[in-house]
N, C-alpha and C positions, 0 to 999 in steps of 0.2 A: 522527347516526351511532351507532351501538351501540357497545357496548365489546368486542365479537366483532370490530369490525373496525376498532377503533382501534389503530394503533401503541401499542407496548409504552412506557410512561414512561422516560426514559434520566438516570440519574444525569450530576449536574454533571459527574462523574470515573470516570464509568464507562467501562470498558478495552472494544474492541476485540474484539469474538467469536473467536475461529479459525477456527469449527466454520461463520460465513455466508460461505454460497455467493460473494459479492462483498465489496468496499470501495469507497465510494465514494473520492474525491481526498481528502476531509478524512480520513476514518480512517484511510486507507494512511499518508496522513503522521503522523497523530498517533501510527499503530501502530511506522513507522519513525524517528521522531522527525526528520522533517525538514520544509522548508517547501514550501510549496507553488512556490513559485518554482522550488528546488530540482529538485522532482520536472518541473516544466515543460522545466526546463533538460537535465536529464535524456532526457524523452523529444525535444525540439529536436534536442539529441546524439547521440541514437540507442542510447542505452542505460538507458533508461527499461525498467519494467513493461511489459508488456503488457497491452490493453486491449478491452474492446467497450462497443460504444454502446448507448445505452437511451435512443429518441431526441438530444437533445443532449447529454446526461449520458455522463461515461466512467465506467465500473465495472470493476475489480480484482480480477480472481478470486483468490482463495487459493493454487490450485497457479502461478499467474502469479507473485504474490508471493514463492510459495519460489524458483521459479525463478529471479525477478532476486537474490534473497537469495545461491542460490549463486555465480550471475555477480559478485557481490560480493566473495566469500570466494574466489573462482578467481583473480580479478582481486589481491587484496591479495596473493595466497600467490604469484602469479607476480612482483609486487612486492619479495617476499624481506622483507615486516615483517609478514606474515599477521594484519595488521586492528590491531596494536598500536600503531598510529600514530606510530610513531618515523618 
């Protein structure tokens, strides 16, 4: 395979794009610092991300991302501890 069409090398610790189109399962979690269980449990629950398929693979668009972000921050603030975890 050429190096035209090789995947880009990805640091040990390398963060998480903003700017790609998707996330796969692993990066969304590693971007929201949660576990993959986590995120399963989440969508079980019904207030997971939103997703589409790419054959068996689910992928996490970015504007999906912010979206659960704010359903997050809606959810803490009607809580009455707006994310402060008290």
């Amino acid at each position: 395979m050429s190096s035209e069409h090789s995947p880009a090398p990805q640091r040990a610790g390398a963060s998480v794009n903003t700017l790609d189109a998707s996330l796969t399962i692993n990066e969304f979690c590693k971007a929201e610092k949660i576990s993959r269980s986590m995120l399963y449990r989440a969508w079980s629950e019904g207030w997971g991300p939103k997703f589409y398929r790419v054959g068996v693979r689910r992928r996490i668009t970015y504007r999906a991302r912010l979206e659960w972000q704010r359903e997050r921050e809606a959810e803490a603030a009607a809580e009455g501890n707006g994310g402060a975890g008290t």
